[in-house]
C-alpha positions in Angstrom: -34.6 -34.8 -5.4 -31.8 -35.3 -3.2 -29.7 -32.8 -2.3 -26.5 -34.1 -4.1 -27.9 -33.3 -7.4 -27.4 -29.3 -6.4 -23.6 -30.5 -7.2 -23.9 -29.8 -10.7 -25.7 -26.6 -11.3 -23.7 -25.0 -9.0 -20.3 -26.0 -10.3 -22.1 -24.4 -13.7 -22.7 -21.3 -11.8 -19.2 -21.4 -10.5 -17.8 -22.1 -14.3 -20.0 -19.0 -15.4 -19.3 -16.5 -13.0 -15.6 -17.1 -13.6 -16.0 -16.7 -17.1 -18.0 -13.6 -16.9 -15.9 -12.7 -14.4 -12.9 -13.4 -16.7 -15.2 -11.6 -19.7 -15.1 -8.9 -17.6 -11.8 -8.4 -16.9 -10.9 -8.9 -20.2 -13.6 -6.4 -21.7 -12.3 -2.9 -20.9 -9.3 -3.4 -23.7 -11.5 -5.0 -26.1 -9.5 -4.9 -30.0 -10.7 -5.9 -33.4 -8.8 -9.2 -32.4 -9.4 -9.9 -28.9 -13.1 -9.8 -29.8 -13.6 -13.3 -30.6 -11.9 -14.4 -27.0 -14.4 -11.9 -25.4 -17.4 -13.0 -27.0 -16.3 -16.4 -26.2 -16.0 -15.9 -22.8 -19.3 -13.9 -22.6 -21.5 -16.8 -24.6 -20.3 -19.6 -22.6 -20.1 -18.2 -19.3 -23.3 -16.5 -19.2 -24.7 -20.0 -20.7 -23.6 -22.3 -17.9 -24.3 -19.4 -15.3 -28.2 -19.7 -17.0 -27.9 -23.2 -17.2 -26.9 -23.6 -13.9 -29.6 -21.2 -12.1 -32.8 -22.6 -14.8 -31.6 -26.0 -13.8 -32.4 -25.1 -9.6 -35.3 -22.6 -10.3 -37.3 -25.6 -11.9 -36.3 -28.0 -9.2 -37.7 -25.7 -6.8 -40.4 -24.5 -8.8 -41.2 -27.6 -11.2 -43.7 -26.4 -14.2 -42.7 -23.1 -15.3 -40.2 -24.7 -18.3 -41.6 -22.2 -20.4 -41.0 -19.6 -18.7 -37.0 -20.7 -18.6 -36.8 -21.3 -22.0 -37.7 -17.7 -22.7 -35.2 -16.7 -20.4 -32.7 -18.9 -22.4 -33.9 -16.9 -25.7 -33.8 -13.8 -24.3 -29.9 -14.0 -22.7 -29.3 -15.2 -26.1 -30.5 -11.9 -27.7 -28.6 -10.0 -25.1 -25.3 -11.8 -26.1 -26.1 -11.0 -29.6 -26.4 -7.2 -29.1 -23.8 -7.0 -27.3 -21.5 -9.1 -29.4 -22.5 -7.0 -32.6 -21.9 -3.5 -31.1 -18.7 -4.8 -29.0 -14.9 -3.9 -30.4 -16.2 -2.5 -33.7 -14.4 0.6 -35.1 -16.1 3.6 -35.6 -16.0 4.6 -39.2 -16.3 8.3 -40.7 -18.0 8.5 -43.9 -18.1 11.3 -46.1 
């Protein structure tokens, strides 16, 4: 592949990083209501950061797609624990 096709995943690495970065900027005064807008943030940008980096990993290293995928899978998992335990209130019972 030509070296023009880098173009994309690194403009989806650029995308990501500012929407982590953005995530994470955004994250230390997470509410009850900003917590949609932070999971948001987190999803997409970590997606097009993965995206972006799977999509050069198997140009450079063609036949490991499995591999990727599970790398996909498993950022997705990360997302979800995060965005389960993230701007919940702690509740007393009893």
């Amino acid at each position: 592949m030509g070296i023009w096709w880098y173009f994309f995943p690194v403009l989806f690495i650029a995308w990501g990083v500012y929407g982590l970065g953005l995530t994470v900027l955004v994250g230390s005064g997470v509410t009850t209501e900003s917590r949609s807008f932070f999971l948001y943030n987190l999803l997409w940008g970590g997606v097009l950061t993965i995206v972006g980096v799977e999509l050069i990993v198997n140009d450079l290293y063609p036949g490991n797609v499995v591999l990727l995928v599970v790398v996909f899978i498993v950022f997705l998992a990360v997302v979800a624990f995060i965005g389960y335990g993230v701007g919940r209130k702690e509740t007393k019972t009893g």
